[in-house]
N, C-alpha and C positions, 0 to 999 in steps of 0.2 A: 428211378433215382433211389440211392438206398439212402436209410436213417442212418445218420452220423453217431446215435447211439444206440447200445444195446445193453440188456439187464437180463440177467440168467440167473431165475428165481425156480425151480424144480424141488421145491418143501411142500408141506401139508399143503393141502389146499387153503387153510385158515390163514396161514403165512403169505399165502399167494395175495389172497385178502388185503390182507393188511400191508401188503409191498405197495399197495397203488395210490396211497397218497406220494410215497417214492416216487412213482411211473408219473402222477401230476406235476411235481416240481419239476422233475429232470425235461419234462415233454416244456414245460414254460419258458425254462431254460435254453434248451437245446433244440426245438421243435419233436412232434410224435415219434417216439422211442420203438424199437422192436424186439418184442420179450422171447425168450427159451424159456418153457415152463413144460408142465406134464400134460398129457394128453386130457386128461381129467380138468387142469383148472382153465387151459385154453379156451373154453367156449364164454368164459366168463371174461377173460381178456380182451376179446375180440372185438366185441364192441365197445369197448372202453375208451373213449375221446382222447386220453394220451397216448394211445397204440397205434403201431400204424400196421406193423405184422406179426401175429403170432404164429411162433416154429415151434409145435410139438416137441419135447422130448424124449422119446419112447425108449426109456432105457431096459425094459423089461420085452422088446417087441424089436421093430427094423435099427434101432438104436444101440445094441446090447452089447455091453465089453469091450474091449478096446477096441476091437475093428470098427463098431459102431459110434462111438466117440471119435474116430480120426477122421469116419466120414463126415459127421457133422461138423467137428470141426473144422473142415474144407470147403464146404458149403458156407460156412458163418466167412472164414476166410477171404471168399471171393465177393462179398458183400463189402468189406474195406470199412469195417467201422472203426472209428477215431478213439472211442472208448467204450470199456465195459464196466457194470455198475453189478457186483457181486454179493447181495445180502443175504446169500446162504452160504455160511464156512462148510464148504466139503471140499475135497479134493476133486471127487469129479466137476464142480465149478469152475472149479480156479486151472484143472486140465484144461477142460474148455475151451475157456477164455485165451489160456495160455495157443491154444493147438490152433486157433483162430488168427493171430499173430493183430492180435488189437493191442495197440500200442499203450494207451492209458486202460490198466485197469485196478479200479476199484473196488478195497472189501473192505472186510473186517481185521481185525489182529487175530490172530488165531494159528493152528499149528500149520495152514498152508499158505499163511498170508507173502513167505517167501514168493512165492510164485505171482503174486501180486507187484504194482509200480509204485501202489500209493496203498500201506493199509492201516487204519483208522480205528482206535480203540472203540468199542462197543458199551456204554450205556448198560451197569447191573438195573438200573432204577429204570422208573416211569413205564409207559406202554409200550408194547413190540412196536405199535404202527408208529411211532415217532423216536422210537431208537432207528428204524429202517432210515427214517425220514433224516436222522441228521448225517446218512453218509453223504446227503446233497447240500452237508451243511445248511439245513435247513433248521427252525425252530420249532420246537413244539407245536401241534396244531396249526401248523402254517397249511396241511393240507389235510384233509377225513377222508378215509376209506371210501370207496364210492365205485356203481357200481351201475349199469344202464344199458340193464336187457332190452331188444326191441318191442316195440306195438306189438309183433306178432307173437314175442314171451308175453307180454301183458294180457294179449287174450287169451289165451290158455290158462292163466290163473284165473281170471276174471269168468270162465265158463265154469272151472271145477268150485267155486263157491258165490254167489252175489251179495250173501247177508253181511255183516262184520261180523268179525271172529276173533278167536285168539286164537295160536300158534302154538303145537306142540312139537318137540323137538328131542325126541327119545333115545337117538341113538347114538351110540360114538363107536371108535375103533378099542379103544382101551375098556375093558368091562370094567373096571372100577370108580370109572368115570360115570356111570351110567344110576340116577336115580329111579330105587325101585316102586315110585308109585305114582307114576304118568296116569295110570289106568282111575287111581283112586280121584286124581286130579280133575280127569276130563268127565267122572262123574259128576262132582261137584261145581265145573264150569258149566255141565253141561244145564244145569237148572236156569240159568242165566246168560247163557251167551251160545252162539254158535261155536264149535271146536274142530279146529283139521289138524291131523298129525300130518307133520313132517319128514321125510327122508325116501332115501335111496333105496334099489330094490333089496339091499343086505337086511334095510328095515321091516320086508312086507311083516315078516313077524309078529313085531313089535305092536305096526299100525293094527293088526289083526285084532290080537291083545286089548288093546284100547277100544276099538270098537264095538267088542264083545261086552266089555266090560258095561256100555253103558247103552248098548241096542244098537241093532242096525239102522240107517235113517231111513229103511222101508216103513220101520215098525217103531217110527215117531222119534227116535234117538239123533242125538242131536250132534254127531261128530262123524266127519269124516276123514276116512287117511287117504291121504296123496304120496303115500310111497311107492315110490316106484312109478310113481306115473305119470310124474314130468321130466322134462331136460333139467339139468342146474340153473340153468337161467331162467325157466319158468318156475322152479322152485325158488330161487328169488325172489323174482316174480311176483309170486304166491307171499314168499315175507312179507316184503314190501306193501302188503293189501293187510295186511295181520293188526289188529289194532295194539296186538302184545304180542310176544315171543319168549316161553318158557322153555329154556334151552340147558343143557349140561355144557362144561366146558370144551366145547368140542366148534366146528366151522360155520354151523348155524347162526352162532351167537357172531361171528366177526359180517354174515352175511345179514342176520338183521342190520349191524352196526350202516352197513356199507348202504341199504336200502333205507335207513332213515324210522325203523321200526323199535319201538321203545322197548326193553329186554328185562327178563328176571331170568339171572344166569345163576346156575348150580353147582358150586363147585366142593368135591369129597376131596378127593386124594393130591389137588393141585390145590392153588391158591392164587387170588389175584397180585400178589405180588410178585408173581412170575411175570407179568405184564400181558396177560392177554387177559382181562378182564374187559369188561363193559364201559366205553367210553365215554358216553352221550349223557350229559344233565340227566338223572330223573328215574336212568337206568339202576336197575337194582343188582346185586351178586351178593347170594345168601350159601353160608355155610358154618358150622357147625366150631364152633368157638372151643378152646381148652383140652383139643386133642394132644396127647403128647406124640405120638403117631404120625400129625396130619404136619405140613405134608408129607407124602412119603415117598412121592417120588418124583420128576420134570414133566412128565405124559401124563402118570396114572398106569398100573399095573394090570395086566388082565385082569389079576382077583386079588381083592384085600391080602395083602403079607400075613395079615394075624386072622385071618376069617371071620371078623366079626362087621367088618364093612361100616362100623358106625357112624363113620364121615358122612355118611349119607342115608343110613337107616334112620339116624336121628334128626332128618332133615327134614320138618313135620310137612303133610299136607296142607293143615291149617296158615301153617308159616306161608307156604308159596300161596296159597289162595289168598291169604291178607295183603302183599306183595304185590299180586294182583291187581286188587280190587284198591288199594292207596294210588296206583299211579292210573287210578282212571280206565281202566280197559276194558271194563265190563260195564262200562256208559258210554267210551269214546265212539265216534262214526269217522269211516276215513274216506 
């Protein structure tokens, strides 16, 4: 029996994130929803209690250009859904949707919203995750990000560290995004607490970096990186056990959100008034005040426009360590 609805969310993964208090309302409403997202954020959808199917979209791979798009749109087609819930404005969405012949579909206003039945002005203010949240005419926090990797994700986190710790989270796509002193950071936690770095294998880098910095934990050093060496759901996982999460503005910080883990988010070249800041009482997002510069850009640029990066050069170690240590995470036990 197919889901009478469907939601075609194919954005950052952080987006994907933050689409699921959407996917909770719509699933309460309607009963369990079946998402089109990227092959990347699927495995995080999967077990998600409002989903019932997750369909890859591999627009880069069996999915590609238009032949690939009409196939999947034939495929969604012969599924006979009632409506479609569209909170990414592209055109390849709203193609989709359209090539699917779902009779209700909803987005946003935007320049394909023609190709829409019903489309619905978007929210400049408040947070992405409850701008998402009111194409279900829903209210503010009527639902939170959330997220519910299996026991078998939990053991895998639960092997690669057992002490508490905090959570570093070094990496982004955009390098301007990227604060440069993770390494000085995980020194200074490391006198006091356990530290694992976080990220994908683009990070092993980074996690290297960090490690080096403060000894390997053969030779009594107190940090380990887990780049690269879990799935997304056991990197989760792994948040979720974090007693803190020091993250840049990048998908860490929406997957602490989603796992329940208290955050100090960094933001240089973006700002929280873009709406994906830190949602949670208690959470912190620190940056760099009286830039005439800042922001400079919706992402974050590969590299500083003016080369001097100060959004985030001046973004003292001292600061995120006090940060820290205010909300408790270098005495919390989880």
């Amino acid at each position: 029996m197919s889901a009478a609805t469907l939601v075609i969310q194919t954005a950052f993964l952080g987006d994907v994130v933050l689409t699921t208090p959407l996917l909770s309302a719509l699933s309460a409403r309607h009963g369990p929803v079946d998402v089109v997202t990227t092959p990347v954020a699927a495995p995080l959808l999967e077990t998600h209690p409002a989903v019932r199917t997750v369909i890859p979209y591999e627009k880069r791979g069996r999915d590609r250009g238009w032949a690939g798009l009409r196939r999947l749109g034939g495929r969604l087609k012969s599924e006979r859904y009632e409506r479609a819930y569209l909170p990414h404005r592209s055109l390849r969405t709203a193609t989709l949707a359209l090539l699917a012949r779902i009779p209700s579909r909803i987005g946003f206003s935007g320049p394909w919203s023609f190709l829409y039945t019903d489309s619905r002005p978007k929210s400049r203010t408040g947070h992405e995750a409850d701008r998402l949240l009111a194409l279900a005419n829903e209210a503010p926090g009527a639902y939170a990000p959330h997220l519910r990797p299996t026991p078998a994700d939990e053991g895998a986190a639960a092997a690669l560290v057992a002490e508490p710790f905090v959570a570093l989270a070094p990496g982004s796509i955009w390098g301007s995004k990227r604060w440069p002193y993770y390494a000085a950071l995980a020194a200074k936690l490391a006198a006091h607490v356990q530290v694992v770095v976080i990220g994908g294998k683009d990070d092993l880098e980074l996690g290297a970096e960090i490690v080096a910095a403060v000894g390997p934990p053969a030779l009594g050093g107190r940090v380990v990186s887990a780049c690269g060496r879990l799935t997304l759901r056991e990197s989760a996982a792994l948040i979720g056990r974090a007693t803190a999460l020091v993250t840049n503005d990048s998908a860490p910080l929406h997957l602490a959100t989603a796992m329940g883990t208290p955050v100090v988010a960094l933001f240089g070249p973006t700002v929280t008034e873009f709406g994906f800041g830190p949602m949670r009482a208690g959470d912190v997002a620190l940056g760099v005040d009286g830039l005439l510069c800042r922001p400079c850009s919706s992402h974050g640029p590969p590299q500083c426009p003016l080369g001097h990066h100060r959004c985030m050069r001046e973004l003292t170690v001292a600061a995120v360590f006090a940060a820290i240590e205010d909300m408790g995470a270098l005495r919390r036990r989880r």
